[in-house]
TORKOL-4160 file (C-alpha; in steps of 0.2 Angstrom, whole numbers, padded with zeros to 4 digits, m for minus):
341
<pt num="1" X="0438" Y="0773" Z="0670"/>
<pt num="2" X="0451" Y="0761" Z="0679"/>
<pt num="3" X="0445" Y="0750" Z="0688"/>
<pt num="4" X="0456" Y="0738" Z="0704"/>
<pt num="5" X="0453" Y="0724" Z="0710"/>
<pt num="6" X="0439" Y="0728" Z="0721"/>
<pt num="7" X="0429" Y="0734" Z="0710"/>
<pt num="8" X="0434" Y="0753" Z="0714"/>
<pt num="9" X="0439" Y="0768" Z="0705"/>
<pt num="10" X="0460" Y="0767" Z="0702"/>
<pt num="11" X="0458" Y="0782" Z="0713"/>
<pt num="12" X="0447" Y="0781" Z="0725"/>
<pt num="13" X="0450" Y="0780" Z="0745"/>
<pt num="14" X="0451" Y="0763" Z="0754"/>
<pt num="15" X="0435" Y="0762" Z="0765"/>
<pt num="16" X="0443" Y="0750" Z="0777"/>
<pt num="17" X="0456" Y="0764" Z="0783"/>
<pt num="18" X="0451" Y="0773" Z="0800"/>
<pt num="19" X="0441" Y="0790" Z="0799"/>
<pt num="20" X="0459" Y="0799" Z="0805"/>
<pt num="21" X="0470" Y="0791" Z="0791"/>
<pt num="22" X="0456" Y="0790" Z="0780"/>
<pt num="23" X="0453" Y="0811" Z="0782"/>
<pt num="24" X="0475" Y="0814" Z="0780"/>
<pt num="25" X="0473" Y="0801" Z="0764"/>
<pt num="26" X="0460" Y="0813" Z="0757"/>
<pt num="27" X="0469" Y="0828" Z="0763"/>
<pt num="28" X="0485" Y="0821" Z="0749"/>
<pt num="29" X="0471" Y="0816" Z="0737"/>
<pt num="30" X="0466" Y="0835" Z="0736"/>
<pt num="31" X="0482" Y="0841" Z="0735"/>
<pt num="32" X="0485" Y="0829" Z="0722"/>
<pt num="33" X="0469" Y="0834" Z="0713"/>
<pt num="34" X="0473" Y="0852" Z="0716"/>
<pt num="35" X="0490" Y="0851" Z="0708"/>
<pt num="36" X="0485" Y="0842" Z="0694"/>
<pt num="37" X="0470" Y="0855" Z="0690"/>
<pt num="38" X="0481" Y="0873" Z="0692"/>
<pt num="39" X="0496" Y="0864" Z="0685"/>
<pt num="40" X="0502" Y="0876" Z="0670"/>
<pt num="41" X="0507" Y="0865" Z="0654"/>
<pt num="42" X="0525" Y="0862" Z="0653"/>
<pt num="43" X="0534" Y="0877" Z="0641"/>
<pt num="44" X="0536" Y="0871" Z="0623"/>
<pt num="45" X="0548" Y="0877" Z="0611"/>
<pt num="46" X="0535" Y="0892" Z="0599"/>
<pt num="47" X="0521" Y="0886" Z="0609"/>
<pt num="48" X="0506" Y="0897" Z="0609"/>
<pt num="49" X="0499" Y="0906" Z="0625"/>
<pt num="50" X="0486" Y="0897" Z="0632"/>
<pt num="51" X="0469" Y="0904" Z="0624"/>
<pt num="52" X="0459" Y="0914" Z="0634"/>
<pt num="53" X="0441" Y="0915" Z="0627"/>
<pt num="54" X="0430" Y="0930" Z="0628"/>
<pt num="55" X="0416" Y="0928" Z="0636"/>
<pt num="56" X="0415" Y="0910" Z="0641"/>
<pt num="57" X="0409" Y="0914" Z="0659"/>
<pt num="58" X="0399" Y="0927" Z="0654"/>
<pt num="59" X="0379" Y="0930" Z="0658"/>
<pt num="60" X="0377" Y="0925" Z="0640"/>
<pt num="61" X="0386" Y="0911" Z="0638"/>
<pt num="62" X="0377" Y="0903" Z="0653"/>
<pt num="63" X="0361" Y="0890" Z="0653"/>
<pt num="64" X="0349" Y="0888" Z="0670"/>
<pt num="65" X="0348" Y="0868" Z="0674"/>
<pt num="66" X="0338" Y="0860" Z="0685"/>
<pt num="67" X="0326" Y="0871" Z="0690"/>
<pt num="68" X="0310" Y="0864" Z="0683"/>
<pt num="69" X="0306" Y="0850" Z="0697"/>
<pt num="70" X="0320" Y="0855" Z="0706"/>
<pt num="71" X="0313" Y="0871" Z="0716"/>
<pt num="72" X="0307" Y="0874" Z="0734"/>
<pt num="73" X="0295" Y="0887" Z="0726"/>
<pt num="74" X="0288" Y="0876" Z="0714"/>
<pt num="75" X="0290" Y="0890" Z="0702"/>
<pt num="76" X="0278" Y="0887" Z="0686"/>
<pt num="77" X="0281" Y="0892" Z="0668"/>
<pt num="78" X="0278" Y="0911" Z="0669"/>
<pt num="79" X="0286" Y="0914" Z="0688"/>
<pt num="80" X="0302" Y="0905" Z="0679"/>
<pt num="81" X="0306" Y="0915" Z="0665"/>
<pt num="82" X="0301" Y="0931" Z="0674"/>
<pt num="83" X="0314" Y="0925" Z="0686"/>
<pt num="84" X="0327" Y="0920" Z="0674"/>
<pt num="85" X="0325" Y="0937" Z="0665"/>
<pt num="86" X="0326" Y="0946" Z="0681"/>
<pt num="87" X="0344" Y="0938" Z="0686"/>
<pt num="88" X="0351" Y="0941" Z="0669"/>
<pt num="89" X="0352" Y="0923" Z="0663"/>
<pt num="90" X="0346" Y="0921" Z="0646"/>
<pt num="91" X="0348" Y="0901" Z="0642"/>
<pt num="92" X="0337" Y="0885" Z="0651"/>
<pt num="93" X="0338" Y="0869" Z="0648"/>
<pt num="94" X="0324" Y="0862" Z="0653"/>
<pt num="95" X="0320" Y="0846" Z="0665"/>
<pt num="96" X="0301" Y="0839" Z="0668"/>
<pt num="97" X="0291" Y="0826" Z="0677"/>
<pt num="98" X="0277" Y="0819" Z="0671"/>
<pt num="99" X="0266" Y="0833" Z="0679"/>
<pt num="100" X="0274" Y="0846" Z="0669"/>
<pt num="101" X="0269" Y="0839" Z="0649"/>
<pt num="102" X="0252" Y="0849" Z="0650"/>
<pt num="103" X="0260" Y="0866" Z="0653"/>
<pt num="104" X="0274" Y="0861" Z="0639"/>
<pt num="105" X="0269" Y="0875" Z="0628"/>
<pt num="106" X="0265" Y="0888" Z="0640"/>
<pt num="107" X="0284" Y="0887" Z="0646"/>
<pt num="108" X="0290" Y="0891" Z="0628"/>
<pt num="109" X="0278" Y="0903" Z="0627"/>
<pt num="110" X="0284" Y="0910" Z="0644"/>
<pt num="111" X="0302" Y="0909" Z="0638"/>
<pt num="112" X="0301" Y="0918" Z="0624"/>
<pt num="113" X="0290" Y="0933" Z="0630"/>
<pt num="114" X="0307" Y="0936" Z="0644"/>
<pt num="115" X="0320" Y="0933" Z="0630"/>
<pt num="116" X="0323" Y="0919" Z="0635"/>
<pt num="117" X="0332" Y="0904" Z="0625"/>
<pt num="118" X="0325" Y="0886" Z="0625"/>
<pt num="119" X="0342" Y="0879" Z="0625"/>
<pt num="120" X="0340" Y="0861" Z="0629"/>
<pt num="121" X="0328" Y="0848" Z="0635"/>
<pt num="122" X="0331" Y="0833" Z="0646"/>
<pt num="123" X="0325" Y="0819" Z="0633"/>
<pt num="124" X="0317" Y="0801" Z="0635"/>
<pt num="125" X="0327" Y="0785" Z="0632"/>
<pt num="126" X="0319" Y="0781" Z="0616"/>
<pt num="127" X="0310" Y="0787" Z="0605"/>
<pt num="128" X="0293" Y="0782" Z="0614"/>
<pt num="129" X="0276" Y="0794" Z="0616"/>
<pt num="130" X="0285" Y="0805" Z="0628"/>
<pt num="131" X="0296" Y="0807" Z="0615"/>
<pt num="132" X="0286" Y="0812" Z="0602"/>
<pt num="133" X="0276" Y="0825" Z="0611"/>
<pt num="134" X="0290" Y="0833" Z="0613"/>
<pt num="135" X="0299" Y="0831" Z="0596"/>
<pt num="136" X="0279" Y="0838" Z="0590"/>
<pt num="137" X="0279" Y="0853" Z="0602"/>
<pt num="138" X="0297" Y="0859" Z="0596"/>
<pt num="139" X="0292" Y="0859" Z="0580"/>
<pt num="140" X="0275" Y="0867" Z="0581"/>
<pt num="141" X="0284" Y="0880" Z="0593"/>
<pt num="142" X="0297" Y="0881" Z="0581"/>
<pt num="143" X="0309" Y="0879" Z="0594"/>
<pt num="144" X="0323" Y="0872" Z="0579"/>
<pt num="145" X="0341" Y="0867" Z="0588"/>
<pt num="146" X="0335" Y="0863" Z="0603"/>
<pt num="147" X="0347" Y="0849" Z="0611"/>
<pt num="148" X="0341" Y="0833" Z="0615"/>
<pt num="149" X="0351" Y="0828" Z="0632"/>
<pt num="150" X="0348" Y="0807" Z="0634"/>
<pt num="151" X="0355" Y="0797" Z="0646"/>
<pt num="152" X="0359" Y="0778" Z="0650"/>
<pt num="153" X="0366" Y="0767" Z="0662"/>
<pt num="154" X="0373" Y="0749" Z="0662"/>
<pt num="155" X="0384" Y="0739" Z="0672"/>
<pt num="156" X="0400" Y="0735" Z="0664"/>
<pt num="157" X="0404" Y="0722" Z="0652"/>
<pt num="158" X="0415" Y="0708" Z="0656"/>
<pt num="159" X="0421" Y="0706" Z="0640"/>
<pt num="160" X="0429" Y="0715" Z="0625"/>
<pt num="161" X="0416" Y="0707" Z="0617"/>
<pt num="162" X="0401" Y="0712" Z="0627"/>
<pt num="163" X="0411" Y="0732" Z="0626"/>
<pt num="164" X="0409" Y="0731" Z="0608"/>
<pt num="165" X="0391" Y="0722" Z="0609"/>
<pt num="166" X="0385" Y="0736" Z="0622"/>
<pt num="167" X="0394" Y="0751" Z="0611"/>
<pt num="168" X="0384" Y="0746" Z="0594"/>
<pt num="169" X="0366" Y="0742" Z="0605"/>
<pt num="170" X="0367" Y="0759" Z="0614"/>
<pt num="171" X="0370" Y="0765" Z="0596"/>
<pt num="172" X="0356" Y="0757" Z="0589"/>
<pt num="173" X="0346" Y="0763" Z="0605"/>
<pt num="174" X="0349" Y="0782" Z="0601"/>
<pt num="175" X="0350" Y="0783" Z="0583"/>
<pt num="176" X="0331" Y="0785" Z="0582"/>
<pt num="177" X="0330" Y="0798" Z="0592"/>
<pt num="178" X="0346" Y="0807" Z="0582"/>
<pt num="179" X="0336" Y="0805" Z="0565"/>
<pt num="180" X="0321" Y="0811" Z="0573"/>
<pt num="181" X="0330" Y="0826" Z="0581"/>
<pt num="182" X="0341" Y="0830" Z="0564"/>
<pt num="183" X="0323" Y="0834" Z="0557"/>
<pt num="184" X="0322" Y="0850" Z="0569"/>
<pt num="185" X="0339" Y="0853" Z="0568"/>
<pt num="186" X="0344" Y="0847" Z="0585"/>
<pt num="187" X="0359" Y="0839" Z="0593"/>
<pt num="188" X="0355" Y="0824" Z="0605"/>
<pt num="189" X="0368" Y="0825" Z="0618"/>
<pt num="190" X="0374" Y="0810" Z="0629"/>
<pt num="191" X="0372" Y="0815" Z="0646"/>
<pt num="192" X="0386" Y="0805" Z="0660"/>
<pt num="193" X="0373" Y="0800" Z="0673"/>
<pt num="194" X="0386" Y="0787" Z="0680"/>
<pt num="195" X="0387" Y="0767" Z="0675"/>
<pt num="196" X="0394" Y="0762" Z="0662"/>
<pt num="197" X="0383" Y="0775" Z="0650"/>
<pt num="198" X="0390" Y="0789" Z="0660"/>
<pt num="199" X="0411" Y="0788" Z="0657"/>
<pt num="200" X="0414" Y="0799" Z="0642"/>
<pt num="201" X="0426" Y="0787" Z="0632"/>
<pt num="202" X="0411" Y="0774" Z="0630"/>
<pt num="203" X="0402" Y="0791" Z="0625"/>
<pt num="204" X="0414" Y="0792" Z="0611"/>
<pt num="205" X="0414" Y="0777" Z="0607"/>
<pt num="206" X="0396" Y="0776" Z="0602"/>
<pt num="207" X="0397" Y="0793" Z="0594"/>
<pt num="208" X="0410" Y="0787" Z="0583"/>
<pt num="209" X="0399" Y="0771" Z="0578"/>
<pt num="210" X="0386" Y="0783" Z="0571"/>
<pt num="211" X="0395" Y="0793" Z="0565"/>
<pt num="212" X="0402" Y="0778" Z="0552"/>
<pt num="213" X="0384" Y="0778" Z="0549"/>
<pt num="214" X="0380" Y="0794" Z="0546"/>
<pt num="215" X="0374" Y="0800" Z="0559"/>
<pt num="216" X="0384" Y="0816" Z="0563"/>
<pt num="217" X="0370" Y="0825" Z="0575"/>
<pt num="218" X="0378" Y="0817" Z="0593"/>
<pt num="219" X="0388" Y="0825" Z="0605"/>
<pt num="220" X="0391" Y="0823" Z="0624"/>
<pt num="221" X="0385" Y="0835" Z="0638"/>
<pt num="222" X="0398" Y="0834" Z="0652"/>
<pt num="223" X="0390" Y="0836" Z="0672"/>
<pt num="224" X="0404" Y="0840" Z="0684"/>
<pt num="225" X="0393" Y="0833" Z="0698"/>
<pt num="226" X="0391" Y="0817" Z="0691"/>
<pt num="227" X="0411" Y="0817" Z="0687"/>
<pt num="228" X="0419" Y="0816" Z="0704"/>
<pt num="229" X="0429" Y="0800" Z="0699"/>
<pt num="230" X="0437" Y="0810" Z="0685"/>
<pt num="231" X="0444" Y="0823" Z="0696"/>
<pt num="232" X="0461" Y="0818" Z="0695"/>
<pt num="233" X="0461" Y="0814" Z="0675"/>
<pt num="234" X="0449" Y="0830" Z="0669"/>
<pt num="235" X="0463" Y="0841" Z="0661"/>
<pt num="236" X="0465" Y="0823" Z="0648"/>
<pt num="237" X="0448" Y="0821" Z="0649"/>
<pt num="238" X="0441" Y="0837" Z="0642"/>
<pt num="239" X="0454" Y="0837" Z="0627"/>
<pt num="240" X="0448" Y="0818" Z="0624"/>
<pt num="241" X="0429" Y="0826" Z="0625"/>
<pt num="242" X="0434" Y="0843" Z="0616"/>
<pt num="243" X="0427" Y="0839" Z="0598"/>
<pt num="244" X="0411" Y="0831" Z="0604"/>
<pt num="245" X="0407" Y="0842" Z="0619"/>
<pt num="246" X="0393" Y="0851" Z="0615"/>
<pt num="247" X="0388" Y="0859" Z="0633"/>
<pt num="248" X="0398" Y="0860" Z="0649"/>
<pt num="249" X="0388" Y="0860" Z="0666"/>
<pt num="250" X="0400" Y="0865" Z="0681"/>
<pt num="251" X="0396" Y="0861" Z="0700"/>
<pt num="252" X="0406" Y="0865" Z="0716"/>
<pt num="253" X="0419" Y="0851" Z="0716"/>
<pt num="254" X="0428" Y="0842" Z="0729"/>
<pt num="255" X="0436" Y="0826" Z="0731"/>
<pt num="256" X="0425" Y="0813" Z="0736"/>
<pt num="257" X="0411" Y="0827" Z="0735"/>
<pt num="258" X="0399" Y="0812" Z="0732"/>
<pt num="259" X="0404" Y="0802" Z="0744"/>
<pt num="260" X="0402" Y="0815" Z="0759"/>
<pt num="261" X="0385" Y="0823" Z="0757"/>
<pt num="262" X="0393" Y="0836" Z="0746"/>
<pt num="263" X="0389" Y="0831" Z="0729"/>
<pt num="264" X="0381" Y="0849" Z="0724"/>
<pt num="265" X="0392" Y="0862" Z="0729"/>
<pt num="266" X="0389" Y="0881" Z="0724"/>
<pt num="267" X="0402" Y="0886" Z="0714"/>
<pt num="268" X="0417" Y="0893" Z="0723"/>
<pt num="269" X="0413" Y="0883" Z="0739"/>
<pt num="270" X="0425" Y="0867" Z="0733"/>
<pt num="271" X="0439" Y="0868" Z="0734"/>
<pt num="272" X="0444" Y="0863" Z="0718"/>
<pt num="273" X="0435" Y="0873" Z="0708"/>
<pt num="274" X="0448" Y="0887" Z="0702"/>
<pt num="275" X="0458" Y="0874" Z="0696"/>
<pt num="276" X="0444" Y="0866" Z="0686"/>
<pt num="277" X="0440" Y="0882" Z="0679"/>
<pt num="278" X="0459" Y="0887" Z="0675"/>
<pt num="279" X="0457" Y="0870" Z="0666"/>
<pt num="280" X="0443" Y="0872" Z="0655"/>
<pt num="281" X="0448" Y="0891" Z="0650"/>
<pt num="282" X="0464" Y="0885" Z="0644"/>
<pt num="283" X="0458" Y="0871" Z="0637"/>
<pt num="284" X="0451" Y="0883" Z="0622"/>
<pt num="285" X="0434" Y="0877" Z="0624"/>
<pt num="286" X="0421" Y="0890" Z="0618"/>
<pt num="287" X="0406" Y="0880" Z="0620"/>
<pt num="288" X="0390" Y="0885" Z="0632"/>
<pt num="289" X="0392" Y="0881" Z="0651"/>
<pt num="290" X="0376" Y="0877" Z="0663"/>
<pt num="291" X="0374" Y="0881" Z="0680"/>
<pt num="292" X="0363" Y="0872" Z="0691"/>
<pt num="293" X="0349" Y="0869" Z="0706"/>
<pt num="294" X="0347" Y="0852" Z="0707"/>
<pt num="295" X="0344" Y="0853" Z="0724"/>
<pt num="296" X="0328" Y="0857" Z="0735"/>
<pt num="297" X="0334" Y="0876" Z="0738"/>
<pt num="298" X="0324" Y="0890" Z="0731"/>
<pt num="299" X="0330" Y="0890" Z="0714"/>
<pt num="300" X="0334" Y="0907" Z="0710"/>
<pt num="301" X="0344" Y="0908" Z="0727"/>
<pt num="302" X="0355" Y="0895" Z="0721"/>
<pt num="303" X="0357" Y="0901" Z="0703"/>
<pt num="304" X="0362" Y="0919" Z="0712"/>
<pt num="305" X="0375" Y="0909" Z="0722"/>
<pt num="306" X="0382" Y="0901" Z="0708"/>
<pt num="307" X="0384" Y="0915" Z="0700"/>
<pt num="308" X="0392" Y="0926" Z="0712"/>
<pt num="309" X="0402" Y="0911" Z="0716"/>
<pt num="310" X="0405" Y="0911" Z="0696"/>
<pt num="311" X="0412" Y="0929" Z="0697"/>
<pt num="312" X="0422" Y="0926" Z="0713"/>
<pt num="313" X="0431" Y="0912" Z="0703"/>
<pt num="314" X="0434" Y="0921" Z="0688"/>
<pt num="315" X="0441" Y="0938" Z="0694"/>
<pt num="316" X="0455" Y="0926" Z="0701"/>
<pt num="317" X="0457" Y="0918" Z="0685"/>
<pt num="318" X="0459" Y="0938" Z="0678"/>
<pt num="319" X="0472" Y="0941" Z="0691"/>
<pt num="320" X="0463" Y="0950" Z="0702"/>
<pt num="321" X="0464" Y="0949" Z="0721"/>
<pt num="322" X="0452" Y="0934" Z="0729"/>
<pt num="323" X="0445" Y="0945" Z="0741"/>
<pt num="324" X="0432" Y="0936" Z="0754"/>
<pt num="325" X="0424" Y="0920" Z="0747"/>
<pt num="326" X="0407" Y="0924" Z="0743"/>
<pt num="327" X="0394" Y="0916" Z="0759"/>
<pt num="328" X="0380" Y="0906" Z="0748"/>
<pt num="329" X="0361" Y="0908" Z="0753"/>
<pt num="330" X="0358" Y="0889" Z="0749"/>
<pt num="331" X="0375" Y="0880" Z="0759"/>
<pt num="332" X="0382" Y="0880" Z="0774"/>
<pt num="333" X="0400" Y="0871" Z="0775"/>
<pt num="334" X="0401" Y="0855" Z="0786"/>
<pt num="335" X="0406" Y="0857" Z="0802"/>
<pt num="336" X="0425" Y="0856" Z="0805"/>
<pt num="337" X="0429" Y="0837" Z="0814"/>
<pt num="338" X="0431" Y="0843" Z="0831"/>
<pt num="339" X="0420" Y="0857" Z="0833"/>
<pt num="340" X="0409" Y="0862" Z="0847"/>
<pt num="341" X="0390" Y="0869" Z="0844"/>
């Protein structure tokens, strides 16, 4: 990510300007962002269309996220598949606490009584005892391909040399748990929770330092709500991400989401999200894509508004008319600046 002189993203907003300029400021940022994101590439001579892949958005092709701790109902390993079943989602990656480890199997069990598949599962750090009793359960439920999604952080480096340093420890920091995943045949993916872990070219970076060392089983899970600073750079992102992206998560974008108490959007209530969408269809991406909770909503509630957000977004990108924008059970927009109660 570029960086100014302050410190802040190349991009971001000045936070000394006055709350009228700094609203019209924003106001050209999303026109920006939103040109950049619907623009169509530019015509080449023999060029092929731009691919349009069957089924991406599909029910199929969709995996529930963060609707394990992350549930006003506090739904428990039975109630949650019977509920992803029920919806027509048929993909969890699953998240934890610490309270969840003794009803670890009773959730595969679960899963796999609704037809559901154990997708993904957010992983430890290291390969500690946490680790371990989960690398045991997957291979004593057979669960094989499961991926592994690890995370990081950091501050960043103030030197070339500290990059490289930080690029072969975080290397050295995962590689266990990629051996140890390879074993049950699963993929750890590096998961962009912000700092410096989080910005996809130091993702690739480390992925390519083990790959030099055999160690091909990494990839990068990419999270639209913790991406808001690559709004304006996410068509040349995703083809940077394209061979190692392994699972796409979308979220309701718009600028500065995280900045203003919209961080988690449903889908079709940012107001760039067709763009994004347009984006990573044409981008001939095939992979899966998550949709998530992560709030304290009901979770079901905010999966169904994702979804029929989903489809709202989608029959534009198949031509059709928009039609009213779908009203979410879980959101209500923020007030307009000089409204009344």
């Amino acid at each position: 990510m570029n960086l100014d002189a302050s410190g802040q993203p190349a991009h971001a907003l000045p936070r000394t300007l006055r709350p009228a300029r700094r609203a019209a400021f924003l106001g050209l940022l999303s026109l920006a962002a939103a040109i950049v994101l619907n623009a169509a590439p530019a015509p080449e001579t023999n060029a092929p269309a731009a691919p349009r892949i069957p089924g991406l958005f599909a029910r199929s092709n969709l995996v529930a996220w963060c609707i394990v701790p992350f549930d006003a109902k506090r739904r428990g390993p039975e109630e949650r598949a019977a509920m992803l079943e029920r919806i027509g989602l048929r993909q969890l990656a699953y998240d934890y606490r610490a309270e969840h480890i003794p009803s670890f199997d009773a959730e595969v069990e679960a899963l796999r009584r609704h037809g559901i598949r154990l997708f993904a599962w957010w992983f430890p750090g290291e390969l500690n005892d946490e680790a371990r009793i989960i690398l045991a359960l997957l291979e004593r439920q057979q669960e094989r391909g499961v991926q592994l999604w690890v995370t990081g952080g950091g501050d960043p480096p103030n030197t070339p040399e500290e990059h490289q340093a930080r690029i072969a420890s975080e290397a050295a920091r995962l590689r266990p748990i990629a051996e140890a995943g390879a074993r049950i045949g699963s993929v750890v993916g590096l998961y962009n929770h912000g700092g410096w872990f989080g910005e996809p070219n130091h993702q690739i970076a480390i992925i390519k330092h083990l790959r030099a060392s055999a160690i091909t089983n990494v990839g990068i899970v990419y999270n639209l709500h913790h991406g808001h600073d690559h709004l304006l750079q996410f068509p040349a992102l995703l083809d940077r991400m394209k061979p190692y992206l392994v699972a796409l998560n979308l979220n309701g974008m718009t600028l500065e989401g995280d900045r203003r108490g919209q961080k988690i959007l449903p889908l079709g209530q940012g107001d760039l999200d067709l763009g994004l969408l347009r984006v990573v269809r044409n981008s001939g991406w095939s992979g899966p894509v998550g949709i998530l909770n992560h709030t304290d909503a009901d979770a079901e509630a905010r999966l169904l508004d994702n979804l029929e957000g989903l489809d709202w977004l989608v029959g534009q990108l198949e031509g059709k008319p928009a039609g009213p924008k779908p009203t979410p059970r879980t959101w209500k927009p923020p007030a307009a600046p000089n409204a009344t109660p």
